[in-house]
C-alpha positions in Angstrom: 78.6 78.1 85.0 79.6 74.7 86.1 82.0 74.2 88.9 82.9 70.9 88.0 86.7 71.1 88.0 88.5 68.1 86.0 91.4 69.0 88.5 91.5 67.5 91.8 90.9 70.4 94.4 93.4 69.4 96.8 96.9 71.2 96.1 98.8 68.0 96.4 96.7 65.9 93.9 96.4 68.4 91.5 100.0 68.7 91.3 100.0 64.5 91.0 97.7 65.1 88.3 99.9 67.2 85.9 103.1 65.6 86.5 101.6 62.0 85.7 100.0 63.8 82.5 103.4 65.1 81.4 104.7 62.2 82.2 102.0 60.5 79.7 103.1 62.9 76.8 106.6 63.3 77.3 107.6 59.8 78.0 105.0 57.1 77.8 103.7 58.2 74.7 106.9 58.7 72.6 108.6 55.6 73.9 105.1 53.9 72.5 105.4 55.5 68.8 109.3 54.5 69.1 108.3 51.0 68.8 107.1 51.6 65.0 110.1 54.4 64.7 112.8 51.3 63.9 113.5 48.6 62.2 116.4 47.7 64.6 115.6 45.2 67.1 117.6 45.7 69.6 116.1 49.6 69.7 112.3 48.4 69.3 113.0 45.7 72.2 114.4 49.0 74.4 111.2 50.5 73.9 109.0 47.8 74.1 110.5 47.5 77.5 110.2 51.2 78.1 106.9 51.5 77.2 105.9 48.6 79.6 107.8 50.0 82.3 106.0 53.1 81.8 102.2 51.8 81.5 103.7 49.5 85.2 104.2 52.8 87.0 100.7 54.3 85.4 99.5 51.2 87.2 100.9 52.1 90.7 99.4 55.5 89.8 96.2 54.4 89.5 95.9 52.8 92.4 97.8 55.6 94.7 94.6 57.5 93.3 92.1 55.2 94.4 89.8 57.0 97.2 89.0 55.5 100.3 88.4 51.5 100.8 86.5 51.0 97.7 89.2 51.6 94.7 88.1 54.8 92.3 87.0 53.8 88.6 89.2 56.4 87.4 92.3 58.5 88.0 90.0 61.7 88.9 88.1 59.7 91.6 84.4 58.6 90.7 84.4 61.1 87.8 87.1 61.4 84.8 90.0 63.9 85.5 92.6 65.3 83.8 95.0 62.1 83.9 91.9 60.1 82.2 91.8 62.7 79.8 95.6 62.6 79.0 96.0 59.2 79.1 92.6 57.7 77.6 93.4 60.2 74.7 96.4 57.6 74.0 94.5 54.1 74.1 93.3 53.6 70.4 97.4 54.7 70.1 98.2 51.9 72.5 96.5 49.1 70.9 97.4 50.4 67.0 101.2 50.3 67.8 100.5 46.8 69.6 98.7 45.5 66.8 101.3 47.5 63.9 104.5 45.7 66.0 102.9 42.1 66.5 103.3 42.3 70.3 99.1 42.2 71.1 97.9 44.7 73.5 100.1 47.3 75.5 97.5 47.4 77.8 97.2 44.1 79.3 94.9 42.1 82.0 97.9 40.2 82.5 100.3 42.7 83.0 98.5 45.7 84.6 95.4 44.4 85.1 93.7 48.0 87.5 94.9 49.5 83.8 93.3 47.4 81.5 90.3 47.4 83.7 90.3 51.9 84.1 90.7 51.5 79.9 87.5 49.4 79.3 85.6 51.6 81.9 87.3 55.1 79.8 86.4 53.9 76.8 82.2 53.1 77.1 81.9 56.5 79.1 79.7 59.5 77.0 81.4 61.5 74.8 84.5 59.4 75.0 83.0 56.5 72.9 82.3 58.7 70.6 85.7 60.5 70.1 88.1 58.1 70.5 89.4 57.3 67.2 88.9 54.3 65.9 92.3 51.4 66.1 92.1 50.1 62.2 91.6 54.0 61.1 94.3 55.1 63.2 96.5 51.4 62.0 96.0 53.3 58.3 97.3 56.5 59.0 100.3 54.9 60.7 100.9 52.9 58.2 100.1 55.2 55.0 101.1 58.9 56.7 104.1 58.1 59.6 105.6 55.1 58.7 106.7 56.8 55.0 107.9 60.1 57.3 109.3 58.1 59.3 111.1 56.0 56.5 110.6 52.7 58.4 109.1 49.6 56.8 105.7 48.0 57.8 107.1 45.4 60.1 105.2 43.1 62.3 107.7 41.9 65.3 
């Protein structure tokens, strides 16, 4: 067998691991979808700002992560870890919703540049290329399979 773990050993940043994951699914990511889940400004502004917020303190994550004096490429340390996994999972998301709501990229240079820069690495790494959905594939299913279950209109901004 492999003893590669995608968990950090240490207790501490294991635990870090998960809750930032959790965090990932049970806030980031629904606050992201709940930009397309409305037609009503004021609510998509609210999480707009949410979803911002959120990807800011992913941001401070990653670089509380960061080994030593040389910053970490990813959240696991040199190698992808179990927050890569749970977030990097979420990018072509990211960038569909982005595109779908006219706001450009979640995921910005600007804004949280250590992010932007983890995502670009996450996204060229083996298998991940590969699996990653592609953004105009997953723009169709929004707009053809959720948007009509979530009786909202195709809006852009």
């Amino acid at each position: 067998g492999n003893d590669t773990s995608i968990l950090p050993a240490d207790p501490y940043s294991r635990a870090a691991a998960r809750v930032w994951a959790a965090y990932v699914n049970d806030k980031l990511f629904p606050s992201c979808t709940g930009i397309l889940k409305t037609a009503k400004q004021e609510e998509r502004a609210s999480k707009v700002e949410e979803t911002l917020s959120g990807l800011r303190h992913l941001e401070a994550a990653l670089a509380e992560c960061s080994k030593g004096e040389v910053e970490a490429p990813f959240f696991g340390g040199c190698s992808i870890g179990f927050l890569d996994i749970a977030l990097g999972c979420y990018l072509p998301w990211f960038e569909a919703v982005g595109r779908l709501a006219g706001l450009g990229p979640l995921i910005d240079p600007a804004r949280t540049p250590k992010l932007a820069a983890w995502a670009e690495r996450f996204r060229v790494v083996e298998p991940v290329k590969a699996l990653l959905p592609r953004v105009d594939e997953l723009e169709e299913y929004i707009t053809t399979v959720l948007y009509p279950k979530w009786n909202v209109a195709v809006t852009g901004n």
